[in-house]
C-alpha positions in Angstrom: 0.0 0.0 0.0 1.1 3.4 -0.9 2.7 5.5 1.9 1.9 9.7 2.2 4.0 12.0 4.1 2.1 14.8 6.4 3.1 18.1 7.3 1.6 20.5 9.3 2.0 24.0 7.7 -1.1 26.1 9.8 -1.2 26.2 13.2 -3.9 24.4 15.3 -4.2 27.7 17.9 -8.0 29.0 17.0 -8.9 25.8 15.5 -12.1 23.3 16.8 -11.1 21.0 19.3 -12.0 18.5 16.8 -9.4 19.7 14.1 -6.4 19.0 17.5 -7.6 15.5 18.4 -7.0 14.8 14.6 -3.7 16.3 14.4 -2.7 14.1 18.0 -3.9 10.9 16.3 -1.8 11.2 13.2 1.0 11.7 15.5 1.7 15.8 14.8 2.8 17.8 17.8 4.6 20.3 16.8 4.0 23.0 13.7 6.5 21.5 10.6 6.4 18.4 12.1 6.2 15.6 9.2 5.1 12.2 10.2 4.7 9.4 7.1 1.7 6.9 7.5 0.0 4.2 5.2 -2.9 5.4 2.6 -5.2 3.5 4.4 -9.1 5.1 3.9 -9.3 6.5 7.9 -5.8 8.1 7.6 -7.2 9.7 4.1 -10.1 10.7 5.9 -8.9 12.6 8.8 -6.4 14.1 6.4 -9.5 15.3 4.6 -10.9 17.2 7.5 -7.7 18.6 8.1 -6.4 19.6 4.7 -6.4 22.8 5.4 -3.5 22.6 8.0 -1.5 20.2 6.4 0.7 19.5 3.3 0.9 16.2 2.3 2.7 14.2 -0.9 3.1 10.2 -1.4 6.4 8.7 -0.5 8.3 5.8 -1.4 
């Protein structure tokens, strides 16, 4: 399965409390953290929620 590198580029302050859980599940603490993960459909998902604060591209 293909594997996608995230990266938060927005910061989280000011955001729904919702939007931060997401962000702690994928494993991003910190802002320009990067964290890789499997495209699995839940990962896509909360990525799809959060696309706004993130940058992500497939790795490799």
């Amino acid at each position: 399965m293909a594997k996608i590198k995230i990266t938060q580029i927005r910061s989280k302050n000011r955001k729904p409390e919702r939007h931060k859980r997401i962000l702690a599940a994928l494993g991003i603490h910190r802002l320009h953290q990067s964290v890789v993960h499997e495209a699995t459909p839940q990962i896509l998902g909360m990525v799809e929620k959060i696309k706004h604060l993130v940058k992500t591209e497939e790795v490799e």
